[in-house]
N, C-alpha and C positions, 0 to 999 in steps of 0.2 A: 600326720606329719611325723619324719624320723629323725629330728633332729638331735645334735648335742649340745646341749645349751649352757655346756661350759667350752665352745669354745666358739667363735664370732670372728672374724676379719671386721676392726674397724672399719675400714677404707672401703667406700664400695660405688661403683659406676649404679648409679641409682635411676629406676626409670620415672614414669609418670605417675603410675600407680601407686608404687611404693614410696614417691616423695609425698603423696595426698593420703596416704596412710600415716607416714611418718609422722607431717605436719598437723594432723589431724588431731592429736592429743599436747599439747605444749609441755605436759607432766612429762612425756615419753621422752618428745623431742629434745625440752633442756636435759633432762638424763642421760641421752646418748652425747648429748657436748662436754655434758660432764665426763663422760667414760671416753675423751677423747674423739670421737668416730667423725669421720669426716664422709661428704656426699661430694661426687662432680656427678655433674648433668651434661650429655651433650645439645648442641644447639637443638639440634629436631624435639629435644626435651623438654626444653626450655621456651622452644614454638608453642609445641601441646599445650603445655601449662598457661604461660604467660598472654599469646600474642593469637594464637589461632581464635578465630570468634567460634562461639557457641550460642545455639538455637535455644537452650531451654538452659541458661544460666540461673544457677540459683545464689541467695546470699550466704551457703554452707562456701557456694565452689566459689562467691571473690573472699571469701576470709582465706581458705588455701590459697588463694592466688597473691592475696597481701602478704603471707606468713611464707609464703615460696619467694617475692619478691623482697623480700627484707631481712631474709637469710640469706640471700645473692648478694645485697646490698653491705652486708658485714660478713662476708665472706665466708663464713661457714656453708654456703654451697658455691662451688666452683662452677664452669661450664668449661669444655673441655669443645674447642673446635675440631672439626673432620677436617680431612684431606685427600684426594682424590682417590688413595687407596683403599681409605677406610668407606669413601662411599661403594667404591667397587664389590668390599669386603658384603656389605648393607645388600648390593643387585643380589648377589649370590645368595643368604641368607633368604633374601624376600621369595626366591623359587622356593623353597622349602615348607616355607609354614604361611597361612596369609594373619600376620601380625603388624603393628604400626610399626612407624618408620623411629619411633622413639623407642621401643623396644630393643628393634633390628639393631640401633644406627648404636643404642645401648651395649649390646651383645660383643659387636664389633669392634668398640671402643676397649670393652674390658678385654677381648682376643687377645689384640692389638698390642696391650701392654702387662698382659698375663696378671688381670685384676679382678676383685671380687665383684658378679655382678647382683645389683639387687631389683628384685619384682616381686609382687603380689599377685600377677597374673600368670595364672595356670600353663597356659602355652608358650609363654614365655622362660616360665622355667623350666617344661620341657626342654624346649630348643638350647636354653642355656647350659643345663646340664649336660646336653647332647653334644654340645660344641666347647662348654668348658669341663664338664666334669661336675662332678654330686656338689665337692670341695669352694668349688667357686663360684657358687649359686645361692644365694642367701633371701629371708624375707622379712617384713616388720615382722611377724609375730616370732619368729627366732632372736631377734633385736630385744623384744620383749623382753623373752625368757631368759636371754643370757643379763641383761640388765637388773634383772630378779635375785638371777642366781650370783652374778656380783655384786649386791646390795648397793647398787648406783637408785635401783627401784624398791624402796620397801613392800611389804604385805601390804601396807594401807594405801600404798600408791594405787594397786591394782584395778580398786573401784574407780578412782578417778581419769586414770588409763582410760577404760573400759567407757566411763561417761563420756569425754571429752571425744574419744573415737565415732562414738554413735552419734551423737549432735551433729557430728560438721560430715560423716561420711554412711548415708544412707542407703544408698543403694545398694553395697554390699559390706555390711560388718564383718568384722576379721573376729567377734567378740565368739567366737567358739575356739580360734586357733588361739585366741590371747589364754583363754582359760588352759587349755590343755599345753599351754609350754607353762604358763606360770605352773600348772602339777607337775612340769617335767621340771623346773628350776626348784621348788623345794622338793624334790625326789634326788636331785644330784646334790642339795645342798648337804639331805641328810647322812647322804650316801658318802661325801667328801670330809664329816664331822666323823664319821665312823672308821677310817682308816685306819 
């Protein structure tokens, strides 16, 4: 990952992925509310998460699903409805790459109103980069790193970061990207002390 983890766009069209990453550590999560940052989700997002049924539900995925639904409920995450354009926007999007409709409908959302989008999934951030540019593509573990490197995250948070993330999201830990932004946030800290 080449990121610069002194600089972050709060505000970010957030997909599935990356809200069950985000919510995934409560340490991270209050930290990014403290550092201001705001999520919307569109409906199809909010489908995936909330409403779609799942075959092999685990008790990791309703604690995400409670801590998704009760940061809607107190509005620290917004949902953001489509319009016939923006699903148009979604057709067009879907011939290119085959990705969900919360990703897509994601991509198109942040198009739409030239906003920052966030994913943790690989294809997704291709396509978004593709469609938005390097700038308006964002992931939790940059979230991470920039919360490090502005002390919203101390040094000691890091382990509990890193705990909290692996308990509740198994199937794929982000706990390599976390480490290597946390070295790129104390490398810009020491580098921004030396000026």
């Amino acid at each position: 990952m080449s990121f610069n983890v002194s600089k972050f766009h709060p505000h970010n069209i957030i997909d599935s992925c990356a809200i069950q990453n985000v919510l995934s550590s409560l340490t991270l999560y209050s930290a990014s509310l403290q550092a201001r940052c705001g999520f919307i989700c569109t409906g199809f997002v909010h489908y995936e998460c909330l409403v779609k049924s799942r075959n092999n539900s685990t008790l990791e995925d309703k604690e995400i699903q409670k801590r998704f639904a009760s940061a809607i409920e107190r509005g620290e995450v917004q949902i953001n409805s489509l319009d016939i354009e923006d699903l148009q926007g979604i057709q067009m999007l879907e011939n290119r790459k085959k990705l969900g409709m919360g990703e897509l409908s994601s991509i198109a959302v942040a198009k739409k109103f030239s906003q920052v989008f966030m994913t943790d999934d690989m294809k997704a951030r291709k396509l978004g980069t593709t469609i938005l540019g390097t700038e308006r593509v964002q992931t939790t573990p940059q979230l991470f790193g920039w919360l490090i490197f502005g002390n919203y995250l101390l040094d000691s948070d890091k382990v509990k970061v890193i705990e909290e993330h692996e308990r509740l999201e198994k199937r794929i830990p982000l706990t390599c990207f976390f480490e290597e932004l946390y070295l790129k946030a104390l490398e810009a800290k020491c580098m921004k002390m030396h000026e």
